[in-house]
N, C-alpha and C positions, 0 to 999 in steps of 0.2 A: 504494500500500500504506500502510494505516495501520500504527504502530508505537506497543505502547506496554512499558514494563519495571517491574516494581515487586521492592522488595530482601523477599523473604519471610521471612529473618531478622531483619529489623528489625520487623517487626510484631509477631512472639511476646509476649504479655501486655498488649498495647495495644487501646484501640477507635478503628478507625482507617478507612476506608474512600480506598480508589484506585482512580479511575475510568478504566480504560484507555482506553476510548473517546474520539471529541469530544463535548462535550455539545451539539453540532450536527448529528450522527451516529450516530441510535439503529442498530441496538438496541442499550440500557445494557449495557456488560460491564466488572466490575470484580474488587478484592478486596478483601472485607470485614473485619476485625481485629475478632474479641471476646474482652474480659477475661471470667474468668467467672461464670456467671450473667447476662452478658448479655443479651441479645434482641435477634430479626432478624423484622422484622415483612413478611411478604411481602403485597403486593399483590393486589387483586382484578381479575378478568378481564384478567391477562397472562400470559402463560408465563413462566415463572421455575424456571432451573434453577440447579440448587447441585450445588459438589464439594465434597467436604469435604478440603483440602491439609493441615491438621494439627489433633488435638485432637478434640471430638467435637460433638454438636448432638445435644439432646433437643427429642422431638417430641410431645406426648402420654406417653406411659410407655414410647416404644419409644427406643434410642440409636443416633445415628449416628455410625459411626467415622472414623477416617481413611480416605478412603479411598471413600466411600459417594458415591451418586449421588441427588440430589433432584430429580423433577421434578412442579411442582405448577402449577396453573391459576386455582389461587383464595387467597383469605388466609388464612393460617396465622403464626403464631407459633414459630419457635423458638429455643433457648436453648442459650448454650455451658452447657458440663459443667464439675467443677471445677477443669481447667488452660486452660478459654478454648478458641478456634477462630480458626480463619482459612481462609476461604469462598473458592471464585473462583464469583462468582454473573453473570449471563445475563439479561436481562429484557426481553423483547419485547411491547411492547404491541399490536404490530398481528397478530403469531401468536399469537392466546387460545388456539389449538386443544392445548390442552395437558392431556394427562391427569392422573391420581397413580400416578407411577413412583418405584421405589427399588429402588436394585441395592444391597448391601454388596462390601466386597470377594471373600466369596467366592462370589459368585452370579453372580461375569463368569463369561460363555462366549467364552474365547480361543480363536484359530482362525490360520491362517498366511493372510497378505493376499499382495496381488498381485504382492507385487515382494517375491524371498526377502531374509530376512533383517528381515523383517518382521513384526510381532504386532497383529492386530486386538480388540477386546473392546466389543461395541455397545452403549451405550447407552442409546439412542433413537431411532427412526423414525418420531415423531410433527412431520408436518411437514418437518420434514429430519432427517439426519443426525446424530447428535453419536458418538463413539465415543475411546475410548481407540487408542492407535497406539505399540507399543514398536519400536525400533528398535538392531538392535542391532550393536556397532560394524562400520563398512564398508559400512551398506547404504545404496543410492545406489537413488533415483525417477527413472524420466527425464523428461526436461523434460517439461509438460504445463501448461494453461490450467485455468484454471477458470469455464465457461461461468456456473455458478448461486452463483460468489463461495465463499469459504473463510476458514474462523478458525483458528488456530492457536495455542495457549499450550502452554508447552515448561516440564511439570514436575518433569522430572530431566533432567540433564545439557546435552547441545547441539545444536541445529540448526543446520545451517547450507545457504546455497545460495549462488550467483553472486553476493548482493550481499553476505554480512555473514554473521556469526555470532549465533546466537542464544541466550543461556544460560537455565538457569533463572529464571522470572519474565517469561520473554521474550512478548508477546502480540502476533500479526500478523492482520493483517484484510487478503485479497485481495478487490479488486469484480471482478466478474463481468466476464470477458476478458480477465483477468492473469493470469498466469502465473511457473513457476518451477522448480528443476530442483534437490529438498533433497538434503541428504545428513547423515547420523551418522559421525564419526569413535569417537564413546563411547557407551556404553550409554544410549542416551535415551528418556524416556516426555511422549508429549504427548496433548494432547486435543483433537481435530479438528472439526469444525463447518462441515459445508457444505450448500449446496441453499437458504439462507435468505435471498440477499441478492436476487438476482431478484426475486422478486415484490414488494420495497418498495413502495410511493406514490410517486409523483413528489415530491410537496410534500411536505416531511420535516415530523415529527409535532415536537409539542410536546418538549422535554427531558424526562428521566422526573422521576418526584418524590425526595428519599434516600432512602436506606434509614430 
């Protein structure tokens, strides 16, 4: 299991970028810090998906809130609003298959998952998985593998399972045929990402480029 943590209050009004991942270990997943008026320059022919964890992102003339979900396949340009952003962005170069998706917060379709006490909210199924996951306190997953690997960043409160606790800022990365057995003691929201680690290349790609 990769692990990585970054403090989200310490970012608020910085331009900062923290790279969870290894930069030997695509695909890129990080978190972005923009003062505002800043600019996030996205890439051409990768998948690049954006959360939006505080503040806002302008796109064109339309605005992303807290809370919003990007997902883009080609280069785009966007810009914090006048109190700045801070992004938790996704960047796969070898899944181009990425469309133009955008959820705001009130366009989830929440729904109750498979283990009660659970809250599902999709979104994206291009390629694999990405989905929101609330958890709310007491609810226990039972132990289970994960055959096509799993991400995991925990954006309110705490995850935890058999090895450790997980708080906010917390980012995990299972490969494929590891396994694990989570649980919420408090009200917790994460964002899940599975089905993408399988199909890699053997020979790991180049490090991405920054932001």
């Amino acid at each position: 299991m990769q692990y990585g943590q970054v403090d989200l209050d310490g970012l608020v009004g910085q331009r900062d970028i923290v790279q969870l991942s290894a930069p030997q270990a695509p695909p890129f997943v990080g978190v972005c810090a923009l003062a505002p008026d800043d600019t996030l320059q996205l890439a051409d022919r990768a998948r690049q998906d954006i959360y939006v964890l505080s503040g806002t992102l302008i796109e064109g003339g339309r605005t992303h809130s807290t809370g919003s979900f990007l997902g883009r396949g080609h280069a785009v340009t966007l810009r914090a609003g006048p109190s700045g952003a801070i992004v938790f962005m996704y960047r796969d170069h070898v899944a181009r298959t990425s469309g133009h998706e955008t959820l705001h917060p009130n366009e989830l379709a929440w729904h109750e998952g498979a283990v009660a006490g659970m809250t599902v909210a999709p979104l994206s199924k291009t390629h694999h998985r990405l989905a929101l996951v609330g958890w709310r306190p007491g609810t226990r997953a039972p132990a289970h593998s994960h055959p096509h690997g799993e991400e995991v960043f925990v954006l309110r409160g705490e995850l935890r399972d058999e090895k450790g606790a997980y708080p906010s800022g917390s980012w995990l990365r299972f490969r494929p045929g590891s396994g694990h057995a989570p649980y919420a003691e408090q009200s917790t929201l994460i964002l899940l990402r599975n089905g993408h680690l399988s199909t890699r290349p053997a020979i790991t790609p180049a490090s991405p480029q920054p932001l």
